[in-house]
LOFI-914380 format. One line per 4 residues: their letters; for each residue y, z, x of N, C-alpha, C, CB. Coordinates in pm, 1 decimal, padded with zeros to 6 digits. Each point is the difference from the previous one (the first is absolute). Glycine has a CB too. Example, Ala and Ser with C-alpha at 12.3 -4.5 7.8 and 13.67 -1.06 7.14 Angstrom:
BEGIN
AS	-00569.0 00780.0 01319.0 00119.0 00000.0 -00089.0 00120.0 00000.0 00090.0 -00117.3 00124.6 -00189.2 ~ 00222.3 -00196.6 00154.2 00119.0 00006.0 00082.0 00109.0 00073.0 -00077.0 -00062.8 -00214.5 00118.4
//
This chain:
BEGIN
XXXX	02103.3 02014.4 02081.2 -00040.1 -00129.3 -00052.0 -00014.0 00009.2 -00151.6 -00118.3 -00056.5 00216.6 ~ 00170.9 -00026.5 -00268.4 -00033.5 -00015.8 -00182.0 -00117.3 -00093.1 -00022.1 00258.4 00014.3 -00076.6 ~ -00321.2 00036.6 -00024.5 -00121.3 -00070.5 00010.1 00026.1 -00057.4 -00148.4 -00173.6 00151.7 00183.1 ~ 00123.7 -00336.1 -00232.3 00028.3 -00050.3 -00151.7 -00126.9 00021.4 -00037.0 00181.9 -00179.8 00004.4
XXXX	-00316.5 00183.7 00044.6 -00080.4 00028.8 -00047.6 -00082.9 00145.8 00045.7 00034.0 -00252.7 -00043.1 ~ -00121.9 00298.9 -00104.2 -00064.3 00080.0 00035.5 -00146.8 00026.5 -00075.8 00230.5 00063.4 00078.4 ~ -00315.9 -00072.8 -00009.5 -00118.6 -00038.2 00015.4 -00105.8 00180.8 -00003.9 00111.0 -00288.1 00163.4 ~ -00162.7 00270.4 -00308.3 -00055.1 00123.8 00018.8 -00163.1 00014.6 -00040.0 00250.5 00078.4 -00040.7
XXXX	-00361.1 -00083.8 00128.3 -00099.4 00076.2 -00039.3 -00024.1 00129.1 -00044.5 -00029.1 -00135.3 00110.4 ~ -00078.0 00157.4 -00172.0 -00035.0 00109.4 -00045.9 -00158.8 00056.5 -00052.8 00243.3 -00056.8 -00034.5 ~ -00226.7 00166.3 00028.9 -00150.2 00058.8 -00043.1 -00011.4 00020.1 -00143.8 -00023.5 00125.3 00210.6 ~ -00087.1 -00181.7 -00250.6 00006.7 00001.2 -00181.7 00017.9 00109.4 -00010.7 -00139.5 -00149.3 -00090.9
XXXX	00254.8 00150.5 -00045.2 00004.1 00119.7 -00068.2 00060.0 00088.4 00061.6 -00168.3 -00043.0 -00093.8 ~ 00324.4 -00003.8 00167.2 00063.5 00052.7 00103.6 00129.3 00024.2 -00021.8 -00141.8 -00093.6 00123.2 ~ 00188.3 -00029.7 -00218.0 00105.5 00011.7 -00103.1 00081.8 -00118.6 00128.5 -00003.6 00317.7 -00178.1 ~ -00078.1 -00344.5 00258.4 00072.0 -00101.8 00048.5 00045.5 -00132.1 -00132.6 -00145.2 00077.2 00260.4
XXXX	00096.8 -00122.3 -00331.8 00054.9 -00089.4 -00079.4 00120.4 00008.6 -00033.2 -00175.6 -00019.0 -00059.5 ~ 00138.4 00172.7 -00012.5 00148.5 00025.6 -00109.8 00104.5 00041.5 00122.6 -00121.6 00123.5 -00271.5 ~ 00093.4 -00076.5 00395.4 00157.6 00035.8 00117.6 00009.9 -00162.5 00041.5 -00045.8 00302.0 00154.2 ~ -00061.4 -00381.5 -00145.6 00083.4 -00150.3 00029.9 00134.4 -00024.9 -00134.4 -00281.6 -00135.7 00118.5
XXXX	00180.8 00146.0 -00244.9 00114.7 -00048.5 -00072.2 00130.6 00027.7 -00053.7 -00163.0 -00051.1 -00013.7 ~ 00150.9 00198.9 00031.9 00094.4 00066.8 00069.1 00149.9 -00042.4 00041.9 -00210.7 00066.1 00056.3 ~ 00090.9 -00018.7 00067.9 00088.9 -00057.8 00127.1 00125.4 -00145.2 -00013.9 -00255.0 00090.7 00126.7 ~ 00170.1 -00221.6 -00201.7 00039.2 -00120.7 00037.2 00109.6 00016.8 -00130.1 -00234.5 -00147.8 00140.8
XXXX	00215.1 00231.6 -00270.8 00095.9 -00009.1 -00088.0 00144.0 00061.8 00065.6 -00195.5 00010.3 -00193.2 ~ 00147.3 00102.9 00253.7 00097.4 00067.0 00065.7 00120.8 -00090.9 00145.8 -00222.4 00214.5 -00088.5 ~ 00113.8 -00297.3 00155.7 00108.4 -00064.1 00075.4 00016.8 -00140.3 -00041.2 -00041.4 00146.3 00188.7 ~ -00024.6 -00194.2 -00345.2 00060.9 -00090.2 -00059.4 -00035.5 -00154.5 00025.5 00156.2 00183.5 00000.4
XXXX	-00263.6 -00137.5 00042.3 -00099.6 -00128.9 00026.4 -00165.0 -00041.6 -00037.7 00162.9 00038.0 00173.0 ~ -00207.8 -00136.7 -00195.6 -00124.1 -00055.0 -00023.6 -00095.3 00105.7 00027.0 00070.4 -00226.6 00052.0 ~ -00130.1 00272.7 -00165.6 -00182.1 00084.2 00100.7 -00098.4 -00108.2 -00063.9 00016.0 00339.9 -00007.5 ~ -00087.0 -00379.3 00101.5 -00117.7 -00072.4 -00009.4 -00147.9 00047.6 00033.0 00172.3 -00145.2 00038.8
XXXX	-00259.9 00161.9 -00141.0 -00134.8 00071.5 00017.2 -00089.0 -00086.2 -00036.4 00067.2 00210.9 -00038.9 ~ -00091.8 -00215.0 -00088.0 -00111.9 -00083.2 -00104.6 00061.8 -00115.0 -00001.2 -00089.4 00168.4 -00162.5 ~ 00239.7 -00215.7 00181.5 00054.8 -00102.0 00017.6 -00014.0 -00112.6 00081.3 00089.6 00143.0 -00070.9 ~ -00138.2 -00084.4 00203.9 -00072.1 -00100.2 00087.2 -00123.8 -00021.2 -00036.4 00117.6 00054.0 00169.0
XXXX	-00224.0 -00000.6 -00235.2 -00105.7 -00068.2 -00035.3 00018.0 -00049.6 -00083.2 -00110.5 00092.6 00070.5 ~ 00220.2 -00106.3 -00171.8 00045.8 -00089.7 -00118.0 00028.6 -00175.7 00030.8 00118.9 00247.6 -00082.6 ~ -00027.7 -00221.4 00205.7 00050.5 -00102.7 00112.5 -00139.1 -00067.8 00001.8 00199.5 00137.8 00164.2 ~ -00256.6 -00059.8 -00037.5 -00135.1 -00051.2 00058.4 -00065.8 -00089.5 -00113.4 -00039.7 00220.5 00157.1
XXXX	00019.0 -00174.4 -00286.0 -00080.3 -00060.9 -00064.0 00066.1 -00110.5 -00103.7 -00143.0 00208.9 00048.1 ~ 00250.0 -00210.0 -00040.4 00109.0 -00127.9 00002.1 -00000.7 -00121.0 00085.0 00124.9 00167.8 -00052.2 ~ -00137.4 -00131.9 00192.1 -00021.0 -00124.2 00107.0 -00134.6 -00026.0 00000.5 00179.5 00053.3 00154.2 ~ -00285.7 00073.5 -00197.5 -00161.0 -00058.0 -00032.4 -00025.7 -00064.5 -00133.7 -00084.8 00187.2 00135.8
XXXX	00187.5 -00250.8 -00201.8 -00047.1 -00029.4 -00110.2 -00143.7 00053.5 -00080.0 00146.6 -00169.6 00099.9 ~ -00143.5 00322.7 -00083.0 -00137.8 00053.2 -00043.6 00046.2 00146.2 -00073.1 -00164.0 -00124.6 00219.6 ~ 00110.0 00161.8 -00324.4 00019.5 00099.0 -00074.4 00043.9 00154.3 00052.1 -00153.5 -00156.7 -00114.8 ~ 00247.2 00229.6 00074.3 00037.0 00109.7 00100.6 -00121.7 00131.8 -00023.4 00300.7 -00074.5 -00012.8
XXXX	-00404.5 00070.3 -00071.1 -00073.6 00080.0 -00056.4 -00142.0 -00016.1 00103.8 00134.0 -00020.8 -00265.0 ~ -00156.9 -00124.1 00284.4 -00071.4 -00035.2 00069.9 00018.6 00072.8 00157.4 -00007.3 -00205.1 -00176.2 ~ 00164.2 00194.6 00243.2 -00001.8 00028.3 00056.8 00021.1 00126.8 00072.5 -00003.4 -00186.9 -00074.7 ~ 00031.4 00263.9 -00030.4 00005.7 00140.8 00024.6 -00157.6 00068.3 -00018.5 00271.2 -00003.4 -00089.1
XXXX	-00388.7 -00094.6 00038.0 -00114.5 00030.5 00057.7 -00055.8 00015.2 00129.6 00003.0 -00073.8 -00166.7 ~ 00069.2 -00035.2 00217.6 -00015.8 -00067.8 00112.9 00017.0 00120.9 00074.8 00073.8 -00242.7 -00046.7 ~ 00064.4 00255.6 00086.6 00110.5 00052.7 00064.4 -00051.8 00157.7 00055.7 00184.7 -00157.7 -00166.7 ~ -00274.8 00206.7 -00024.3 -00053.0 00135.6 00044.7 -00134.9 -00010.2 00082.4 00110.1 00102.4 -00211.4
XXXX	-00167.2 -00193.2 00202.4 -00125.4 00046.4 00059.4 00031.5 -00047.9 00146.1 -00175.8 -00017.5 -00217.7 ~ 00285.9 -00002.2 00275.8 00029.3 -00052.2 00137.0 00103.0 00140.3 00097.2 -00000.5 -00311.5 -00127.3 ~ 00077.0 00346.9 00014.8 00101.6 00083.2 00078.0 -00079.9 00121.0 00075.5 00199.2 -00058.1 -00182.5 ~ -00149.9 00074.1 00288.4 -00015.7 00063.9 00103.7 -00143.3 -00021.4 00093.7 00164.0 00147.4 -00140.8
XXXX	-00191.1 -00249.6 00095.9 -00124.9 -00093.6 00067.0 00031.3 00005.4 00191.6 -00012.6 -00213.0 -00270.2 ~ -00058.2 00270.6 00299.1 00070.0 -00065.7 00180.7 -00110.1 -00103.3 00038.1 00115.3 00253.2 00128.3 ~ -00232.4 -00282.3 -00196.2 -00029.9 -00124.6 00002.1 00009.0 -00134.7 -00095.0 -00101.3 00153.1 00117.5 ~ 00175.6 -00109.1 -00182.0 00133.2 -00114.6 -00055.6 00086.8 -00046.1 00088.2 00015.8 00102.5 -00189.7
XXXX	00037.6 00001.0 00247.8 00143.2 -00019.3 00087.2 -00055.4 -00066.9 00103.5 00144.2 00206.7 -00048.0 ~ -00249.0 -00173.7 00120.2 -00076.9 -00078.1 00124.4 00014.0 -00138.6 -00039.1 -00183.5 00176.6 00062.4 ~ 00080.6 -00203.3 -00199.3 -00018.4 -00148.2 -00017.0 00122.0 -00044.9 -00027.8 -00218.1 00000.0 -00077.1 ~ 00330.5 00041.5 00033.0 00138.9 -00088.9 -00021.2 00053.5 -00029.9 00143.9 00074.6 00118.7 -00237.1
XXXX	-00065.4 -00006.5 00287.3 00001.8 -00029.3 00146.9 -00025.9 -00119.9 00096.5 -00045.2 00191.2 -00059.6 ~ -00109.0 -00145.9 00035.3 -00122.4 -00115.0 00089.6 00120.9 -00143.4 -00071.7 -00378.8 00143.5 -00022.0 ~ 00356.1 -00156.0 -00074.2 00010.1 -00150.2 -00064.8 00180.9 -00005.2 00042.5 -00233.9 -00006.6 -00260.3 ~ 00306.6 00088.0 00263.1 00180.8 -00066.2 00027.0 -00014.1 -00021.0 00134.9 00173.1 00139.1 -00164.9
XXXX	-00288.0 -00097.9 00267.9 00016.3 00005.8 00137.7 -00067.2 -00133.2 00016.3 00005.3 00263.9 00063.4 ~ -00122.4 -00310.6 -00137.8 -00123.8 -00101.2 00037.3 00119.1 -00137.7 -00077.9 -00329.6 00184.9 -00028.3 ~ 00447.9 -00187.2 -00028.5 00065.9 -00107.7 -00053.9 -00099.2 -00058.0 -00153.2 00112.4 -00061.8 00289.9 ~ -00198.5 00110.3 -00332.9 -00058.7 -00054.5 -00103.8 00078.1 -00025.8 -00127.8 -00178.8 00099.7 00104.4
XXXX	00136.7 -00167.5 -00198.5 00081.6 -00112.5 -00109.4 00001.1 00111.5 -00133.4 -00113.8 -00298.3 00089.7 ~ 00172.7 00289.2 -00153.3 -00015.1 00060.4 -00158.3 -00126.0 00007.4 -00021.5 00186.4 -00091.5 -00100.4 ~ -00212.5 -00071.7 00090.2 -00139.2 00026.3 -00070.9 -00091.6 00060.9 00046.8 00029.7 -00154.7 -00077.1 ~ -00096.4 00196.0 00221.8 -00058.8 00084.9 00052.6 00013.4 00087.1 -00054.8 -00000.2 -00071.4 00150.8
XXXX	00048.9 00162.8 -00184.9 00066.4 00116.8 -00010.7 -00042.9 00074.0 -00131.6 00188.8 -00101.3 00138.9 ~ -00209.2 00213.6 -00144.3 -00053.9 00064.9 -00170.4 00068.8 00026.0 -00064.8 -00137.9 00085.5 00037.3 ~ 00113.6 -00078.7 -00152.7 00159.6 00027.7 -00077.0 00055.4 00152.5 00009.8 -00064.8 -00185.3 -00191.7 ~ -00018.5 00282.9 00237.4 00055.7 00145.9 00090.7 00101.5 -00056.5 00113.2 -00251.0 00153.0 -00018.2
XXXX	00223.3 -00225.0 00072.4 00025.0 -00028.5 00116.5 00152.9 -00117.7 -00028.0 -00305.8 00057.2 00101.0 ~ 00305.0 -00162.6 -00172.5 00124.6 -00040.7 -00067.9 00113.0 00094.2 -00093.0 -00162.7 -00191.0 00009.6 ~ 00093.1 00313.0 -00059.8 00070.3 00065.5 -00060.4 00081.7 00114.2 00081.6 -00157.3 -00076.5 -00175.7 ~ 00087.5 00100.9 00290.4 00086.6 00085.5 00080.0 00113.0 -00121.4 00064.6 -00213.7 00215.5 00063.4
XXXX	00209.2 -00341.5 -00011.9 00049.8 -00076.1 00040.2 00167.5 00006.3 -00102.6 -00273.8 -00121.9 00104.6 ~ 00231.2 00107.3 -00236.5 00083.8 -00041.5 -00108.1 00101.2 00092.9 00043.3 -00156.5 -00081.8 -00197.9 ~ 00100.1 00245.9 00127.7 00092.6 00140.4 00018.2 00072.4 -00031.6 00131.8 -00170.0 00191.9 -00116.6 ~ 00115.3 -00234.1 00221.8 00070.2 00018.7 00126.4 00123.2 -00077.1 -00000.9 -00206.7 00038.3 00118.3
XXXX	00193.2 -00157.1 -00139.5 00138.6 -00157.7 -00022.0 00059.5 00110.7 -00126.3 -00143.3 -00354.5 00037.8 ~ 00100.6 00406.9 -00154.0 00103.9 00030.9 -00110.9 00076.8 00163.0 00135.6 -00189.0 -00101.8 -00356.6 ~ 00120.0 00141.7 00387.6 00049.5 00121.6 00040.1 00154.7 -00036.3 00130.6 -00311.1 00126.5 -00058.3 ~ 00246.7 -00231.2 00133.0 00057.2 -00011.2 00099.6 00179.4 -00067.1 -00059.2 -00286.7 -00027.0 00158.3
XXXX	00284.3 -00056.2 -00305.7 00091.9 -00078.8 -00040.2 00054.8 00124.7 -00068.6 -00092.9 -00260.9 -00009.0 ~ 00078.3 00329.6 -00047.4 00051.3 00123.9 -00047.5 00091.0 00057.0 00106.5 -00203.7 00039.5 -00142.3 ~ 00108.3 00041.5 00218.6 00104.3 00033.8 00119.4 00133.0 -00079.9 00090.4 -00219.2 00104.7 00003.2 ~ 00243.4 -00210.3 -00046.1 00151.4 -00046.0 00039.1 00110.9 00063.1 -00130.2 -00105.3 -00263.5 00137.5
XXXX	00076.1 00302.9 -00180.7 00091.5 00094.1 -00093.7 -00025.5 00128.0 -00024.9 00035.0 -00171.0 -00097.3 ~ 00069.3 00264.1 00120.8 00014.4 00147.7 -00032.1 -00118.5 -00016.9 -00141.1 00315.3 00075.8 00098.6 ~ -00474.2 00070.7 -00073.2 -00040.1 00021.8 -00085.3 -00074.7 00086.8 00056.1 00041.9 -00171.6 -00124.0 ~ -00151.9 00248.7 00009.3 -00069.3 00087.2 00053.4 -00200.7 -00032.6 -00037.7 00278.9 00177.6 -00026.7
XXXX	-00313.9 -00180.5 00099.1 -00144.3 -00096.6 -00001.6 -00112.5 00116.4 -00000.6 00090.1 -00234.6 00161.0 ~ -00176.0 00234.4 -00261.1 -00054.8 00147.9 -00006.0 -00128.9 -00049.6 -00019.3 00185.7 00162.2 -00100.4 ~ -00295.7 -00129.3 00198.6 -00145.6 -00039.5 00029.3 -00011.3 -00116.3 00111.4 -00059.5 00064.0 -00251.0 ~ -00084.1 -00096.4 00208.5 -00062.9 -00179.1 00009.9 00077.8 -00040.6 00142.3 -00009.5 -00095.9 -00309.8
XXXX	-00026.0 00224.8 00399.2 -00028.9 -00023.6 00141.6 00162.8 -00053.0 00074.0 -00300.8 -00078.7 -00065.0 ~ 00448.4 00085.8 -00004.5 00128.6 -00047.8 -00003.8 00024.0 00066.1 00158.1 00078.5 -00009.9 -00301.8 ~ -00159.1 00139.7 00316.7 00066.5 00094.8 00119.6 -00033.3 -00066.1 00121.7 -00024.2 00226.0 -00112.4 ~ -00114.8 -00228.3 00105.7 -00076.6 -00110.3 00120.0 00060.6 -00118.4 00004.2 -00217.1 00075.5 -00030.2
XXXX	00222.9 -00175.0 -00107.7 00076.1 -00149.4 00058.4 00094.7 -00001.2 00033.6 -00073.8 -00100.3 -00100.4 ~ 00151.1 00193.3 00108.8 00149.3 00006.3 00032.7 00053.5 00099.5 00096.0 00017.7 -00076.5 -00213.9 ~ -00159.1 00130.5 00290.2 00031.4 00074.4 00096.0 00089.6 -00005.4 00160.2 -00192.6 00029.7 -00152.5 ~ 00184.6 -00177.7 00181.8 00119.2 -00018.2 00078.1 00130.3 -00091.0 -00055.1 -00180.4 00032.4 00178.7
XXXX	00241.9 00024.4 -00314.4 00141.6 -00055.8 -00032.8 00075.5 00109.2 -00021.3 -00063.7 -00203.1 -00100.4 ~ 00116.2 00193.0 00205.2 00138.0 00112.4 -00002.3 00059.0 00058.8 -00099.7 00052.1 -00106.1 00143.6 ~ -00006.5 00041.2 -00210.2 00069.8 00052.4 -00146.7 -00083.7 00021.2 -00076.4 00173.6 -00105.5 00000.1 ~ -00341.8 00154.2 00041.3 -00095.9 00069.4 -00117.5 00020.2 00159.0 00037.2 -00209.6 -00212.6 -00026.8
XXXX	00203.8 00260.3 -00081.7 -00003.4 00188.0 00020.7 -00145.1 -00023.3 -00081.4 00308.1 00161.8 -00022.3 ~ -00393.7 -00098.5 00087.4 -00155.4 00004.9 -00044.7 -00020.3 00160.4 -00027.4 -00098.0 -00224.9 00161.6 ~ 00038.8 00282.4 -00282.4 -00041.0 00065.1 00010.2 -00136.3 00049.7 -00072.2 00217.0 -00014.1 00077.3 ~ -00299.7 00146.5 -00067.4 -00050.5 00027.9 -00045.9 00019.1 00137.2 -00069.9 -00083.4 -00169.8 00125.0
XXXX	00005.0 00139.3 -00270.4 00026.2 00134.5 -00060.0 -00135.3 00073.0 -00045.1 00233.2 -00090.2 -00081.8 ~ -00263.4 00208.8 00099.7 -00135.0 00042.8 -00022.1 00018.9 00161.4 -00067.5 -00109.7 -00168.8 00223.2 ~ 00026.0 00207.5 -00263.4 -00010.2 00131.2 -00061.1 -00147.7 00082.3 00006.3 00187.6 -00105.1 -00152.3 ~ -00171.0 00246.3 00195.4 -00109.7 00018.6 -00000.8 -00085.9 00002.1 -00110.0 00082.0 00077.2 00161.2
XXXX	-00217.6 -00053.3 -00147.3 -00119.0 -00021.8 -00128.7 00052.0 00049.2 -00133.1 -00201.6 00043.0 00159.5 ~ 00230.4 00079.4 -00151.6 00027.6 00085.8 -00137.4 00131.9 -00039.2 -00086.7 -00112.9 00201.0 00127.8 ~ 00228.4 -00271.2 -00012.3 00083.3 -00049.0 -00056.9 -00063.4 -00173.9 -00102.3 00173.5 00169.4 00227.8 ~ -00167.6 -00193.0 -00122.0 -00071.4 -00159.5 -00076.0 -00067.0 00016.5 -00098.5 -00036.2 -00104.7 00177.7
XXXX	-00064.8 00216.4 -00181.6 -00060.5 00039.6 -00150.3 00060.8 00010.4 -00119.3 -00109.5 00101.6 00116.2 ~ 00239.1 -00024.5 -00049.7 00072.7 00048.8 -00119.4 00107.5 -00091.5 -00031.3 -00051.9 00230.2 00049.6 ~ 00126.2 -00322.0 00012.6 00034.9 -00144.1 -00030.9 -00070.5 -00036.9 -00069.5 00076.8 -00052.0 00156.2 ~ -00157.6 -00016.7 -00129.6 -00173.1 -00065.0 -00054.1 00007.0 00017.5 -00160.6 -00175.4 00100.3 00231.5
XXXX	00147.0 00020.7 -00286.8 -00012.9 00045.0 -00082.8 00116.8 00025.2 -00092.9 -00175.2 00050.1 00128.7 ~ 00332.9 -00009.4 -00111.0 00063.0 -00011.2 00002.9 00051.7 -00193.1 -00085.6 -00052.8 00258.7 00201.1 ~ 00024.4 -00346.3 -00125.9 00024.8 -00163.3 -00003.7 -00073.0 -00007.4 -00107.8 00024.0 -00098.5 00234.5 ~ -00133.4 00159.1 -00243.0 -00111.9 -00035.1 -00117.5 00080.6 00075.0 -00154.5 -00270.6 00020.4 00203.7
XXXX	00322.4 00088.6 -00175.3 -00013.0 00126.4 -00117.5 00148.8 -00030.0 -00087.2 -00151.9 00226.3 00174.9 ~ 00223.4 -00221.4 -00084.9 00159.0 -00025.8 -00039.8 00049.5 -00114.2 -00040.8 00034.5 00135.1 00138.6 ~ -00054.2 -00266.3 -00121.0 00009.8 -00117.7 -00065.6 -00035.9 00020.1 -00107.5 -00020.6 -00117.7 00151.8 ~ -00119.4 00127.9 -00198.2 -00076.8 00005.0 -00093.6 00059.1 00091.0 -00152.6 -00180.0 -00036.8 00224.4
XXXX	00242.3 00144.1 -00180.8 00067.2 00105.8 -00087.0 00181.3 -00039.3 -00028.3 -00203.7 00201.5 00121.3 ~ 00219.5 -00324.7 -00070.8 00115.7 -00057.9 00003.7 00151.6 00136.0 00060.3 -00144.5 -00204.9 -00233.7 ~ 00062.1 00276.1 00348.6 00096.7 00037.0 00085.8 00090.4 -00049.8 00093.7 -00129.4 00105.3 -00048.1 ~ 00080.3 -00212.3 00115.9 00032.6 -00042.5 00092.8 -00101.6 -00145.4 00010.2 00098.9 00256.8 00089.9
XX	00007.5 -00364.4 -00018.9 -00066.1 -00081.1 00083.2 00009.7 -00083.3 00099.5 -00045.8 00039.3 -00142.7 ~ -00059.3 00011.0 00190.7 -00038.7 -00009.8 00154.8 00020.1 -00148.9 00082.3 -00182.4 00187.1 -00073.6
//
């Protein structure tokens, strides 16, 4: 099976970013990361700074995910709704319109919403502790000395 999209989580500081972008230069298509919260905060007519406040104090919430849940299952209106709770909504419609075209979608939960569409290759990329450290540090040290950038 060929897959047009590919959908990658990851563990901070894993180098998953830089193998998405990679990756998508290499087979010559769209990578979208910070781009969908760019989106998102395009259809929210609300500041993208704002919402990458937002965004952090929510990610990996599993009682976030409950209450988005509770509320897509209970049919409730926008306005009900918190703006955590509209903002995961947003990413989801930008993520889901993305994926009808060959690209590669890196974070902001792409693996889960798109876990039953066939033509997603989902993956995850992780590294153990000492590696991620040394990435980590690495992202910080080498930009900075105009070696490389990340």
């Amino acid at each position: 099976m060929r897959y047009s999209v590919i959908a990658i989580e990851r563990e901070y500081a894993s180098g998953g970013l830089e193998i998405g972008k990679k990756l998508a230069e290499t087979l010559g298509v769209p990578c979208y990361g910070q781009e969908i919260l760019y989106q998102a905060a395009e259809k929210m007519n609300l500041p993208v700074e704002q919402l990458k406040k937002i965004e952090e104090s929510i990610t990996g919430s599993i009682l976030h995910s409950l209450a988005v849940f509770a509320n897509i299952t209970s049919g409730k209106s926008d306005d009900s709704l918190s703006i955590e709770q509209r903002l995961a909504f947003a990413e989801a419609d930008v993520i889901r319109s993305l994926s009808y075209n060959s690209c590669v979608l890196i974070g902001r939960g792409a693996c889960a919403l798109l876990k039953d569409n066939a033509n997603v290759l989902k993956v995850f990329i992780h590294a153990d502790k000492k590696a991620r450290k040394l990435f980590y540090q690495l992202r910080q040290w080498l930009p900075q000395r105009g070696v490389i950038s990340l």
